[in-house]
Structure formats: structure tokens, C-alpha cells
C-alpha positions in Angstrom: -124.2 150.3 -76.4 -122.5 151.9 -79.0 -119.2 150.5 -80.6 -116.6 152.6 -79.2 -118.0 151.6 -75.6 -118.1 147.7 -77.3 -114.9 148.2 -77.6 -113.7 149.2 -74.5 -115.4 146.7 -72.9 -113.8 143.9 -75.4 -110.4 145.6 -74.0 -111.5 145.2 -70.3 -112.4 141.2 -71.3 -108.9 141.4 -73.4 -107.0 142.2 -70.5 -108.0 139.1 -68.4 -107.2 136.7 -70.8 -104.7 138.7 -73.6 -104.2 135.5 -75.1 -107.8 134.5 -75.8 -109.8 137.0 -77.9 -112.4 134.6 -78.8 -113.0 134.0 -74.6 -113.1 137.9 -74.4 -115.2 139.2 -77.1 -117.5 135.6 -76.0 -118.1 137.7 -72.8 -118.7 140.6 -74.6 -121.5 138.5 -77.0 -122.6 135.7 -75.2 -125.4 135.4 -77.6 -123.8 136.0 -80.4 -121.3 133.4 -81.0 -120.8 135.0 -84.9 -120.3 138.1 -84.3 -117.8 137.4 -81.5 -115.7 135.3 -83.9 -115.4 138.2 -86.2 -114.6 140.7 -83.1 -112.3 138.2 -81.9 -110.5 138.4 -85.5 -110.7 142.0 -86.0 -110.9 144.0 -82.8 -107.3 143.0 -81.4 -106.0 144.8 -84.7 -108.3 147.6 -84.4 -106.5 150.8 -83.7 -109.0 151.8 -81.2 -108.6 149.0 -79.4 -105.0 149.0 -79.4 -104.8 152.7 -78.4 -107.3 151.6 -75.4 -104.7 149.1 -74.4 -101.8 150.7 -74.3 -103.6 152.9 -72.4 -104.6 150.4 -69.6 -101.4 149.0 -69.9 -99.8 152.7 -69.0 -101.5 152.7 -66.6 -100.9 149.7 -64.7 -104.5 148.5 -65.2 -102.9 145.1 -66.6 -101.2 143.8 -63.8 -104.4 143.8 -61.6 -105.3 140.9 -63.9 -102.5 138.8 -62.9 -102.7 136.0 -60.9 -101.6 136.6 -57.2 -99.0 134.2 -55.7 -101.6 132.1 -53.8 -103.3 131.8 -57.3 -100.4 130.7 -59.4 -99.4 127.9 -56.5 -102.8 126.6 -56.4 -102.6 126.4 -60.3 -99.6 124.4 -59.9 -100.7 122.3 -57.1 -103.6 121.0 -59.9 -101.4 120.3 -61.9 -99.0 118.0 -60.0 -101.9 116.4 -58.4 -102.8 114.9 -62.2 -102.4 111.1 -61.8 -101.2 111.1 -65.7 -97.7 112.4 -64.5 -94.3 111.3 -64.9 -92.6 111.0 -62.3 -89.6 113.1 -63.8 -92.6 115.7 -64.7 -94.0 115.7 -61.2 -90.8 116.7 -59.8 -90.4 119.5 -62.0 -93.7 120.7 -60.6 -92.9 120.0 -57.2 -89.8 121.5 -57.5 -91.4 125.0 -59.1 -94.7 124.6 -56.5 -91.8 124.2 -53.4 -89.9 127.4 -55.2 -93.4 129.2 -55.2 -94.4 128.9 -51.8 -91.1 129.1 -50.6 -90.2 125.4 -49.2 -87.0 125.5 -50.7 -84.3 128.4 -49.5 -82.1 129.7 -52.2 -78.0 130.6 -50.9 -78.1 134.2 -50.1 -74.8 136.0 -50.8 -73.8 138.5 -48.2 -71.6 141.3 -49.7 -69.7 143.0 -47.0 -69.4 146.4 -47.7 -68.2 148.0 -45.0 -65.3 150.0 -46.4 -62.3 151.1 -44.3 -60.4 154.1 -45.4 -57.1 154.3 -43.8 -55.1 157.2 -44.2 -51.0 156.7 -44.2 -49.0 159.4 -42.4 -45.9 160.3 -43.0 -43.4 161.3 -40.3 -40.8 163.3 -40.8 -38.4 164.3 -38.7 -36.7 167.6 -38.7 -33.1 167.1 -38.3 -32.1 171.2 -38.7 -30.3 172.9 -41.2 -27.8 171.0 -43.6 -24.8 172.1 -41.4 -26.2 171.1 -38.2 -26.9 167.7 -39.9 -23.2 167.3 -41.0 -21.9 167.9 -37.1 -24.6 165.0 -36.0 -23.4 163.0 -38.6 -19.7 163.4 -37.8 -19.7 163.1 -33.9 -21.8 159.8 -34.8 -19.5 158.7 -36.5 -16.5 159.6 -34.1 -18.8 158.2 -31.3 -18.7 155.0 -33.1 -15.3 154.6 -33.9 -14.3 155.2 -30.4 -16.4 152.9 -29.2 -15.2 150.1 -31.5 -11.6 150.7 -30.1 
């Protein structure tokens, strides 16, 4: 194997456990505990490499390393079953393993968005011409006075 495929493998191992380059380039060299401390030093530097893994990373290739819901509760479900807990710890956990598998319902907020547009009308009435108006207005008024005698 030559070392640009080394490499590429080293970024496959790299991407399971990014943390860890010692654990990655210990898959790569199993054997070779030596020379996979000086690739676990060097490589995650190496432009190579990091051109590989941005790469990967583009292309999504990163997240199929992350652990699935089912894995990260199980994980946590380990942990709170450690016997070396405090109690205020082991709630914390409990609290996160309830969020996880969903045992605990969060408020929802409903927004109403149901908008109503209501459109104001005017009325107007068309009472004639300025002259006719006056005559209305007058035999109103005599209407009224009459009325009030």
C-alpha cells in the first residue's frame, strides 16, 4: 500500500473517532505501535490528509459516523446505570436519557396564523347637487320647526 492510499485510509479511521488519532492510525498499524504514534502526530497536520477530509466532510461522509439515536441512549443508559453515581448526577442523566428517548414532552407553542384581511367600505351617499342639498336642508329644518310648535 502506498502512502497516499495510507493516508486515506488513516482519514477513513480519523473519521470514526476525530478525536483519537492515535485509536485511528492504531487501526491503520496494528503491528506497528511506533510508527502509528508518529502518524498519529503528524498525519492530522498533513495537508493531504486534511484536503481528504474536508473532502469527506463535503461530502457528508462524516455524519454516517455518528452515533444513531438508539446508540447515543444506550450510551447514556451505561452511564446512569454506574453504581458510583450521585444521586444529583444520576438525575442529570436520567433527565437527558428521558429527553433522548422522548419520556418527557416539551410545551409546544401553537402560533395561529390564520390572518383575516378585512376590507372597510365606505358608503357614501349621493345627496345631488349643492342646490338640491340646500332645499333638503331647508324644508328639514321648516319640517322641524313646525313640528316643535
Amino acid at each position: 500500500m502506498t502512502e497516499k492510499e495510507e493516508k486515506e485510509e488513516f482519514v477513513r479511521f480519523l473519521l470514526e473517532t476525530p478525536d483519537e488519532p492515535f485509536t485511528a492510525a492504531l487501526k491503520l498499524f496494528p503491528e506497528d505501535t511506533g510508527r502509528a504514534l508518529r502518524v498519529a502526530h503528524e498525519w492530522p497536520n498533513d495537508k493531504e490528509v486534511r484536503a481528504s477530509m474536508r473532502a469527506r466532510m463535503s461530502e457528508g461522509e462524516e455524519e454516517d459516523f455518528l452515533p444513531t439515536k438508539a446508540e447515543l441512549a444506550r450510551k447514556v443508559w451505561a452511564k446512569m446505570n454506574k453504581e458510583t453515581l450521585e444521586p444529583d448526577e444520576f438525575t442529570k442523566i436520567a433527565r437527558l436519557y428521558g429527553e433522548i428517548r422522548g419520556f418527557i414532552e416539551k410545551p409546544t407553542t401553537n402560533i395561529n396564523t390564520n390572518t383575516q384581511v378585512l376590507s372597510p367600505v365606505m358608503v357614501v351617499k349621493d345627496s345631488g347637487s349643492d342646490d338640491e342639498w340646500e332645499k333638503k336642508l331647508a324644508a328639514q329644518q321648516n319640517k322641524l320647526l313646525n313640528a316643535s310648535e
